[in-house]
Each structure stands twice: as C-alpha cells, then as structure tokens.
N, C-alpha and C positions, 0 to 999 in steps of 0.2 A: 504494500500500500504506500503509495505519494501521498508527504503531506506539502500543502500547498499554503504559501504563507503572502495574504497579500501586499505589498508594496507598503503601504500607509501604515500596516503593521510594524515593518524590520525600522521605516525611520523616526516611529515613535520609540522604537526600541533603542536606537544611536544615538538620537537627541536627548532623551531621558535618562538615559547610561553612561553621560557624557563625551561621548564615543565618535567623531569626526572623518567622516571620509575625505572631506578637505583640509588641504596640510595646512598648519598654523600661519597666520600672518607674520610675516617678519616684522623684527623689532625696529621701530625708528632708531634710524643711524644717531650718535651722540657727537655734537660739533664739540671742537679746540680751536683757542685763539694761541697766542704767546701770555692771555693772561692779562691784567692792567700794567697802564704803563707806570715803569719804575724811576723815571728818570725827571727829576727835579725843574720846575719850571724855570726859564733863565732869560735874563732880558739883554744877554751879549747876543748877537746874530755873525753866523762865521759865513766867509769868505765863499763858501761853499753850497751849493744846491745839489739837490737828488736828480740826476738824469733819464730815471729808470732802471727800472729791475726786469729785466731776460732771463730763460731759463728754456732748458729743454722742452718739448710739448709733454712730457709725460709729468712733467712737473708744473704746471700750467694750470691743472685739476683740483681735488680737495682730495684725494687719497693721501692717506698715511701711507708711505713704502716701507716695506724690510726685506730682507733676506736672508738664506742662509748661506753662507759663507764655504762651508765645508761639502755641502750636499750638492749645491748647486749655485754657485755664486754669480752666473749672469742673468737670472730667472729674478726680478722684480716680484714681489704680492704686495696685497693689499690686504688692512686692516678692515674686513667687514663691516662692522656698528659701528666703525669711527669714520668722524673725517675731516678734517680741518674748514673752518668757518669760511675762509677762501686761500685760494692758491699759495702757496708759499711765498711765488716773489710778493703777491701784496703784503702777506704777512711783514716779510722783511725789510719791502719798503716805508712801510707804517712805525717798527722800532726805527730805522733810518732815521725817517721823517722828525721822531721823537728825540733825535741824536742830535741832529743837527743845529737845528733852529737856525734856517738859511733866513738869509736878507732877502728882500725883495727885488735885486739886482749881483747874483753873486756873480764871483770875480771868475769861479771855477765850477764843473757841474761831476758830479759823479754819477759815471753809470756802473751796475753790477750786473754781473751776470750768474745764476744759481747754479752749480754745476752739478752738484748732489745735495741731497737734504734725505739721511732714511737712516733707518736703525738695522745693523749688522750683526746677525745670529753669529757666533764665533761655537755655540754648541747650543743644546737645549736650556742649559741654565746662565750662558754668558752672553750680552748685547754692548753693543757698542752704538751711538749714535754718532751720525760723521754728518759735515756740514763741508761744501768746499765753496766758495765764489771766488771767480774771476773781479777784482775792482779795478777800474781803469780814472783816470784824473784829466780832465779836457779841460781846455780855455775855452772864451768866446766863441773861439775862432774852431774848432772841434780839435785840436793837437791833442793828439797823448802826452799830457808833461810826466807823468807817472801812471804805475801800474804795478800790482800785486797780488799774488793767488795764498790767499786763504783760505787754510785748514784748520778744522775745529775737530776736536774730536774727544767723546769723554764715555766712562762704562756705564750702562743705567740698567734697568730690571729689563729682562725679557720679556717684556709684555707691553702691551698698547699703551698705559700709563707710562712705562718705561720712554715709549719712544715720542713720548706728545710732550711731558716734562722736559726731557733731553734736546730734543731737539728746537722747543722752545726756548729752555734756557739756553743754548749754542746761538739762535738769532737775535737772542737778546745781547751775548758774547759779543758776537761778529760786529755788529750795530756799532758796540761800543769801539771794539779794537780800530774798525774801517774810520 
C-alpha cells in the first residue's frame, strides 16, 4: 500500500519544524574605515597638496585581500562579511588629507600610488599585514623633484580583525611617515 501525503501537508510540516528548503540569507557584509581621525587640528598649512591616490584595479574595490603565503602565494581572497567602507586609495587619501593641511595654492603636489595593501598568511596561526606605495613629489610645473617607495609592514592576528586593524593602523603609519 502507497501512502500519499499531500503537498500543503509536508510544508506545514517544514515551516512548523523549522525546517527550510531554502538556504539561509546571507549575513550583511560589516564595513571598516581607518577609524577617527587621530591627528590634531593645526592652523600651519605646508607647502604641499595631495595629487591623488592610484592603485591597481583590484584594489580600487572595498574587499579586504589576504593570502596565503606558503600554499599559494599568487592567489588573492577575499574576506566575505567584511569590506572596507571605500576603496583603499580613498581611505589613504583621506589620513593624507588629514596629514597634511595643504594651502590653498601649494608650492608642490603629491601623488601616490597603492601598490599592495593585504594581510599575508605566513601559516595558519601567523599574519603579517604589508602596505607598499609608490610617493612621487611634483612642482607646478609636473617635475618629479622626489620620489620614494614605501614599505610598511607589521604581524597582526590571522583573522579579518587582524587584517582591518593592521592594515589601518599601517595607513595611518604611511600618512604620517609620507
């Protein structure tokens, strides 16, 4: 003998059971900034303006990057529920901005370029955050009168808090050292 169960039956039986045949909704991603700014209001104005912040298109986005280092070191991921509030370079132009306090006519403009920003598995329980930008120094007139490649790099926890602390305190570093 077939027993025969109908329809209206089995889904009061899954909604009532708790019991879901469709997968859960995904969790709203959780934005990152660098955080308020740290840096003291000042009424001297330097010599200097922000030119602009470049950066690779992969870094253009709001993903957090990591890697792992040993397994696979030219393979990028992304931190799922996380992601930065907007792209890096803005991030970085924003501490900049906050660095600076250009004049309203400055003498020189800096522009940056982001060349990495991400957090480096070295094993499962070790991370490293690394930050590099290209800084270059222009006149009026667009001359490179200087230029320097900074590297930041510091060990933080293996994990997405690891690499959102890190790698914002590293552009809060940079901001300052540039």
């Amino acid at each position: 003998m077939r027993l025969r169960v109908p329809a209206l039956t089995v889904l009061v039986v899954f909604t009532l059971g708790g019991c879901s045949v469709l997968p859960r909704p995904a969790s709203p991603p959780r934005y990152h900034d660098f955080g308020p700014a740290t840096v003291p209001a000042s009424t001297l104005s330097a010599p200097v303006g922000l030119g602009g912040v470049s950066a690779p298109p992969w870094l253009e986005g709001d993903t957090i990057w990591y890697r792992f280092l040993k397994r696979d070191p030219t393979r990028l991921r992304a931190y799922a529920e996380n992601r930065w509030l907007a792209p890096p370079p803005r991030l970085l132009a924003q501490a900049m901005r906050e660095h600076l306090h250009a004049s309203d006519r400055p003498r020189y403009r800096l522009r940056l370029h982001l060349v990495r920003f991400e957090q480096d598995f070295t094993s499962l329980t070790r991370a490293t955050v690394v930050v590099r930008i290209h800084a270059m120094l222009l006149d009026r007139a667009g001359l490179v009168w200087a230029q320097k490649l900074f590297q930041l790099s510091g060990p933080t926890t293996p994990d997405v808090s690891g690499a959102v602390d890190g790698l914002s305190a590293l552009g809060e570093q940079a901001a300052k050292d540039i």
